[in-house]
MARBA-3410 file (N, C-alpha, C, O; in Angstrom, 1 decimal):
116
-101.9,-72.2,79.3,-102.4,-73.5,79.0,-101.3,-74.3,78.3,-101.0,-75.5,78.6 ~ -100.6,-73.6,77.2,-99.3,-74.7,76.7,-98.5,-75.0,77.8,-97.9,-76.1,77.7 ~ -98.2,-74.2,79.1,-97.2,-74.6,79.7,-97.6,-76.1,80.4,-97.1,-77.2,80.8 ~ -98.8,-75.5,80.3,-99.5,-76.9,81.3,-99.4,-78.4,81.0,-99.3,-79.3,81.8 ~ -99.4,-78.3,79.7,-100.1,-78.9,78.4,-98.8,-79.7,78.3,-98.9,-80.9,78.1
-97.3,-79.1,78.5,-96.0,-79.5,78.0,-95.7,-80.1,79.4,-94.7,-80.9,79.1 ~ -95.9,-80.2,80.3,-95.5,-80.6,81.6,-96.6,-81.7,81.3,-96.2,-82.6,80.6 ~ -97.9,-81.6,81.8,-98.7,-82.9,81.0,-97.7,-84.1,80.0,-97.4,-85.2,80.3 ~ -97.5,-83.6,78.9,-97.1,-84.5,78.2,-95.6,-85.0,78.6,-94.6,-85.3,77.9 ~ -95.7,-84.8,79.6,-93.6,-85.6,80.1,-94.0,-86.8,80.1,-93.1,-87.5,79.7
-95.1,-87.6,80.5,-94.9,-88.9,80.3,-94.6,-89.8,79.1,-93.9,-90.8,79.1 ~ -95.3,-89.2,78.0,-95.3,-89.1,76.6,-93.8,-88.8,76.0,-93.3,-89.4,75.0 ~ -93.3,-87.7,76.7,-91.8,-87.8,76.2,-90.9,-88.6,76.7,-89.9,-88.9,76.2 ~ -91.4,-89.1,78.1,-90.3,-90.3,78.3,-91.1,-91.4,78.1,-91.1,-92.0,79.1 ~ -91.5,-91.9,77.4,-92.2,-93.4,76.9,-91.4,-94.4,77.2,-91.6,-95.5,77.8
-90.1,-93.7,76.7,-89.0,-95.0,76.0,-88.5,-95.4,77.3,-88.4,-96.5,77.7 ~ -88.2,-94.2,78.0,-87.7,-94.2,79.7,-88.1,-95.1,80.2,-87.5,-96.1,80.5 ~ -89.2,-94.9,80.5,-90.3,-95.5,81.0,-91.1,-96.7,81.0,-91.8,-97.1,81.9 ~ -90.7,-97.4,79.9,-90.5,-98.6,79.3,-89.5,-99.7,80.0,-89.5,-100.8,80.5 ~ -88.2,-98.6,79.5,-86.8,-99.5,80.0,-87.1,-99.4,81.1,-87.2,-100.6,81.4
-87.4,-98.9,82.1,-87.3,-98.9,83.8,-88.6,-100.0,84.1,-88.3,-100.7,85.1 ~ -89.9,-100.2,83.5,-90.7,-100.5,83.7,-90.3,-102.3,83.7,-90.5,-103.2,84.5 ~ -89.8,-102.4,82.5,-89.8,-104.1,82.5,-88.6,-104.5,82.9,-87.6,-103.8,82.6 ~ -88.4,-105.7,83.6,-87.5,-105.6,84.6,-86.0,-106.1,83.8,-86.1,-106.2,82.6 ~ -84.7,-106.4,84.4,-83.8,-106.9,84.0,-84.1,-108.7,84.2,-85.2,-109.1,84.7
-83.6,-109.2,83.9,-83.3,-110.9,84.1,-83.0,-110.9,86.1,-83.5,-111.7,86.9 ~ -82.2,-109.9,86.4,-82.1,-110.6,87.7,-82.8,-109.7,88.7,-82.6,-109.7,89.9 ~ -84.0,-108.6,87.9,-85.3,-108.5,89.0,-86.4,-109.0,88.7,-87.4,-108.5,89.2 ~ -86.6,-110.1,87.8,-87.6,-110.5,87.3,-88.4,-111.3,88.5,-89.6,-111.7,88.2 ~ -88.1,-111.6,89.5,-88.7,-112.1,90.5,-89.2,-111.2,91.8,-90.0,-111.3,92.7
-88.3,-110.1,91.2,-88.9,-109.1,92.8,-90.0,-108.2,91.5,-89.0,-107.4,91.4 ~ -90.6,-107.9,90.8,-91.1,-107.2,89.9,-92.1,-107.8,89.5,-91.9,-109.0,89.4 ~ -93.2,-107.4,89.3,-94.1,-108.1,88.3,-94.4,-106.9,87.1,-94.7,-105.7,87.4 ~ -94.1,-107.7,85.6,-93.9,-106.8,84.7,-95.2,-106.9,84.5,-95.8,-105.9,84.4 ~ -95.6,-107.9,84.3,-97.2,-107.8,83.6,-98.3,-106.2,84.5,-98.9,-105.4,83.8
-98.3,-106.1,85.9,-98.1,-105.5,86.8,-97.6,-104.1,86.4,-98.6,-103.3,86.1 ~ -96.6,-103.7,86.3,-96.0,-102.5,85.9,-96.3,-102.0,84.4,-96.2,-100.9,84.0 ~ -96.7,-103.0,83.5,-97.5,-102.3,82.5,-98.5,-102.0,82.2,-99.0,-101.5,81.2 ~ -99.0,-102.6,83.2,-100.7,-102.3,83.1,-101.0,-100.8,84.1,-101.9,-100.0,83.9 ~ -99.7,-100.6,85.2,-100.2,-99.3,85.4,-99.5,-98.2,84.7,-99.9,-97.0,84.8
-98.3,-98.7,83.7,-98.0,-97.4,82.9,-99.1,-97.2,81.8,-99.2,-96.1,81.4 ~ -100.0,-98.3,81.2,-100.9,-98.4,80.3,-101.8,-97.4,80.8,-102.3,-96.4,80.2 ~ -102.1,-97.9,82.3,-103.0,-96.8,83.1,-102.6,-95.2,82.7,-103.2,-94.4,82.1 ~ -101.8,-95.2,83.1,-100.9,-93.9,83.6,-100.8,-92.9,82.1,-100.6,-91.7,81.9 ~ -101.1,-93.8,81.5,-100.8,-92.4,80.0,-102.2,-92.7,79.2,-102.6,-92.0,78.3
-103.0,-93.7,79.7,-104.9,-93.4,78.9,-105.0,-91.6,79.5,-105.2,-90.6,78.9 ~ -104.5,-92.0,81.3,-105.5,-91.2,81.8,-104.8,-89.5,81.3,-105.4,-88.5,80.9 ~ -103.6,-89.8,81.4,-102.9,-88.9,80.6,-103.8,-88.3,79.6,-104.5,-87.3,79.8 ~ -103.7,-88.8,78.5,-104.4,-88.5,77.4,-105.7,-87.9,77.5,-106.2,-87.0,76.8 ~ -106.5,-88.7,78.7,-107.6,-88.3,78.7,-108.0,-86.8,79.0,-108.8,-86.0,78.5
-106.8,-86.7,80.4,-107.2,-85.3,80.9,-106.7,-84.4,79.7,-107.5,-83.5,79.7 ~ -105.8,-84.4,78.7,-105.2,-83.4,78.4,-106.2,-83.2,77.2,-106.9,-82.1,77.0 ~ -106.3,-84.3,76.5,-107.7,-83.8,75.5,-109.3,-83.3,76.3,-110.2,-82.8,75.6 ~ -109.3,-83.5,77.3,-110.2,-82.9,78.0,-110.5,-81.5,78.5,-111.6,-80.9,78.7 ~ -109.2,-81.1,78.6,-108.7,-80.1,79.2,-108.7,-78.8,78.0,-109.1,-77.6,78.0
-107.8,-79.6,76.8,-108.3,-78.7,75.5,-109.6,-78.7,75.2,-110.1,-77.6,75.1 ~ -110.3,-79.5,75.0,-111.7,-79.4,74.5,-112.4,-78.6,75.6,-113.4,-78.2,75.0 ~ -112.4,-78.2,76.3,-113.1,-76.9,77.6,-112.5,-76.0,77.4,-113.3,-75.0,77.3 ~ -111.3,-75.5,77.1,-110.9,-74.5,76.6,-111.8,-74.2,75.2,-112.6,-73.2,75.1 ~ -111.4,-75.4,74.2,-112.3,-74.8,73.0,-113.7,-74.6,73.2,-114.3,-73.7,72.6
-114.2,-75.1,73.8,-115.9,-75.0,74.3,-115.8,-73.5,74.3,-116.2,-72.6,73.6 ~ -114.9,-73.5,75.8,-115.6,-72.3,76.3,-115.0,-70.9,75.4,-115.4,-69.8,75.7 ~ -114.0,-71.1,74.3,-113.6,-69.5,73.4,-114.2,-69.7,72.5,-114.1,-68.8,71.6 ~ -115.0,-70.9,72.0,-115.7,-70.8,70.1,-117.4,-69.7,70.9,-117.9,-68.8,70.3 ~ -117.8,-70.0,72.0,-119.0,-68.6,72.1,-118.5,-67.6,72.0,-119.0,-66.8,71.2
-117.2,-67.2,73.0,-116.7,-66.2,72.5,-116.3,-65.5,71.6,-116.6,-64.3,71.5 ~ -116.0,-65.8,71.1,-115.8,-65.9,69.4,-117.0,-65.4,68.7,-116.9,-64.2,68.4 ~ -117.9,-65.8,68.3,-119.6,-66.1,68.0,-120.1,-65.1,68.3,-120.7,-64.5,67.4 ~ -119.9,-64.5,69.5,-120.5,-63.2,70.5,-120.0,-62.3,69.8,-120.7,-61.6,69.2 ~ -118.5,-62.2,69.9,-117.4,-61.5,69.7,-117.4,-60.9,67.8,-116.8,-59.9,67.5
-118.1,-61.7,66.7,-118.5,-61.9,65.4,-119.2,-61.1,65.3,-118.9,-60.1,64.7 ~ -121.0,-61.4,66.3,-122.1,-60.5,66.1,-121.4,-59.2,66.0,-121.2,-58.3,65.1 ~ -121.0,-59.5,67.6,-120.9,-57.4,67.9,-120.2,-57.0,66.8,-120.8,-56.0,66.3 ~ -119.0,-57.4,66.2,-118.2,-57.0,65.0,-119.2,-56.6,64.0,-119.1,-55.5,63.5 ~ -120.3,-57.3,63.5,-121.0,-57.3,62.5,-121.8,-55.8,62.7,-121.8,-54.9,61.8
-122.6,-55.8,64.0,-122.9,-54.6,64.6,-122.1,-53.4,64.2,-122.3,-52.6,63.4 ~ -121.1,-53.5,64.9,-120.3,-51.9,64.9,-118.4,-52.6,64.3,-117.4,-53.2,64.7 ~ -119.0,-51.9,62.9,-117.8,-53.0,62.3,-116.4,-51.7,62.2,-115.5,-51.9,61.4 ~ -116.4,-50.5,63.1,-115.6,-49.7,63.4,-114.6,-49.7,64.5,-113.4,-49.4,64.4 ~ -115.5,-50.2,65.6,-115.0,-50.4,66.7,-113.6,-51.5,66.8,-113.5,-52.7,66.9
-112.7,-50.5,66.6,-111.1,-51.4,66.7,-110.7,-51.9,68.0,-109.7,-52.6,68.0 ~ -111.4,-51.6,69.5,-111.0,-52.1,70.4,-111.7,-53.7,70.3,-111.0,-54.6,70.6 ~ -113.3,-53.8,69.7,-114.1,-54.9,69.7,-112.5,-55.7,68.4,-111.5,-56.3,68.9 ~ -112.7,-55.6,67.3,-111.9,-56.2,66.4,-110.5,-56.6,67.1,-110.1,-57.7,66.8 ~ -109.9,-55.9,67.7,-108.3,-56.3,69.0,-109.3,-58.1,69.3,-109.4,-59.2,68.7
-109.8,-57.7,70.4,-110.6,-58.8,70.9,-110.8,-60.0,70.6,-110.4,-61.0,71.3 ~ -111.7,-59.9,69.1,-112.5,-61.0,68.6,-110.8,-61.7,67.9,-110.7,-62.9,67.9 ~ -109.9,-60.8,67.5,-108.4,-61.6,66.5,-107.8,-62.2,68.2,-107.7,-63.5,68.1 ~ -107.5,-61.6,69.6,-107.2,-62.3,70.1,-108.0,-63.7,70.6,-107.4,-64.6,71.2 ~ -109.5,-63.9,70.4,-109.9,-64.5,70.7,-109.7,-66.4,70.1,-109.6,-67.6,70.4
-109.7,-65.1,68.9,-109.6,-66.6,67.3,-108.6,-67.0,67.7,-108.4,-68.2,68.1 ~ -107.4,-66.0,67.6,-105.7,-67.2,67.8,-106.3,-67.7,68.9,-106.9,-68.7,68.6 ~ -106.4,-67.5,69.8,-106.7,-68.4,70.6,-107.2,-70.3,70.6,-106.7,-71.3,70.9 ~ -108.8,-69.6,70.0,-109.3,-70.8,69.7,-108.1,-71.6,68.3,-107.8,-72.8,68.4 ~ -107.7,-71.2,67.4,-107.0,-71.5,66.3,-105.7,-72.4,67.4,-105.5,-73.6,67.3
-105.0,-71.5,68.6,-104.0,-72.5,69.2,-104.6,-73.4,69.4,-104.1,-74.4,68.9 ~ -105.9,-73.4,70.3,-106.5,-74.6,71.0,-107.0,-75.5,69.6,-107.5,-76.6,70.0 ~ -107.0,-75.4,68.8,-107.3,-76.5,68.1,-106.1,-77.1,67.4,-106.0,-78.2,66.9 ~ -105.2,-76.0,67.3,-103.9,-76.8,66.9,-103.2,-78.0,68.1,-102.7,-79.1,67.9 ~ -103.5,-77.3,69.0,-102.8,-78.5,70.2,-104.1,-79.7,70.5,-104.0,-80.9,71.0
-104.7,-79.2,70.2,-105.8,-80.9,69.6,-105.0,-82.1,68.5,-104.9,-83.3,68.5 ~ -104.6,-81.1,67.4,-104.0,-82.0,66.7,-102.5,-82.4,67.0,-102.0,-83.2,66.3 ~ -101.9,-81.8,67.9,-100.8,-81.7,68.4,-100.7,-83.2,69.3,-99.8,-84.1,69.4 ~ -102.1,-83.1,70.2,-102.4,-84.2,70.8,-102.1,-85.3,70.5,-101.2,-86.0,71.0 ~ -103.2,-85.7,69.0,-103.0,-86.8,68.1,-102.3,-87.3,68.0,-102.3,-88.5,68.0
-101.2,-86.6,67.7,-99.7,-86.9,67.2,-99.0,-87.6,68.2,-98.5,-88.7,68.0 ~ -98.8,-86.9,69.9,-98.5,-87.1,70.6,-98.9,-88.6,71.0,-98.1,-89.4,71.5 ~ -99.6,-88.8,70.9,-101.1,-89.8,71.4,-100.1,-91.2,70.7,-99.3,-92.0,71.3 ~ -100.5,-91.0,69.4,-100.0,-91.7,68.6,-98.6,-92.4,68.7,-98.3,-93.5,68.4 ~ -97.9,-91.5,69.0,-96.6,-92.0,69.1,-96.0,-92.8,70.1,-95.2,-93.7,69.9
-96.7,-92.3,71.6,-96.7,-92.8,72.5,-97.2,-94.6,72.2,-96.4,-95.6,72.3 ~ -98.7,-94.8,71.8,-99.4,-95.9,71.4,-98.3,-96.8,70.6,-98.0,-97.9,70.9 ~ -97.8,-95.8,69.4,-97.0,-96.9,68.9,-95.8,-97.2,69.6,-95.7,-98.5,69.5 ~ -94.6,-96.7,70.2,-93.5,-97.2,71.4,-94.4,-98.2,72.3,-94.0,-99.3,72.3 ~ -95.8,-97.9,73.1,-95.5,-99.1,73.6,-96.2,-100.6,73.0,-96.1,-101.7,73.7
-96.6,-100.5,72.0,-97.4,-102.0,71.5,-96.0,-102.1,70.5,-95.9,-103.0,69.7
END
């Protein structure tokens, strides 16, 4: 999922790229419409955003039951070291997926502020 997550965010890393290419020079200002081209890079990185925090949030959905499930049984049979392997890989898990939530943020943010 980070790999995914890091390819996702290429638009976000080239902002600035993306910018300079987008608004035109003085002598394409007539073949171009800038107003036009930032409204679909504006497009282009909501939707961004949207999918990627979307994308984390199903992940977290779907390992916090895990998790939860993964607690009981611990609580049950609090010997069982293959169950305990489990429930610790499950947590980093969820613990990544919530880190790259706030990871988002940041991302989000940065982006928002380059282009206003």
């Amino acid at each position: 999922i980070q790999e995914l997550l890091r390819v996702m965010r290429t638009i976000d890393d080239r902002i600035v790229h993306e910018l300079n290419t987008t608004i035109p020079t003085a002598s394409f200002v007539g073949k171009v419409d800038p107003g036009q081209t930032c409204k679909e890079l504006y497009e282009s990185l909501m939707n961004a955003h949207t999918s990627r925090e979307r994308i984390i949030k199903n992940c977290i959905s779907q390992t916090s039951p895990v998790v939860k499930t993964l607690k009981e049984e611990r609580e049950k049979a609090p010997e069982d070291a293959a169950l305990l392997k489990q429930l610790r890989k499950e947590q980093t898990k969820l613990k990544l997926m919530q880190s790259e939530l706030n990871v988002e943020e940041v991302v989000n943010d940065r982006s928002w502020k380059v282009l206003s």
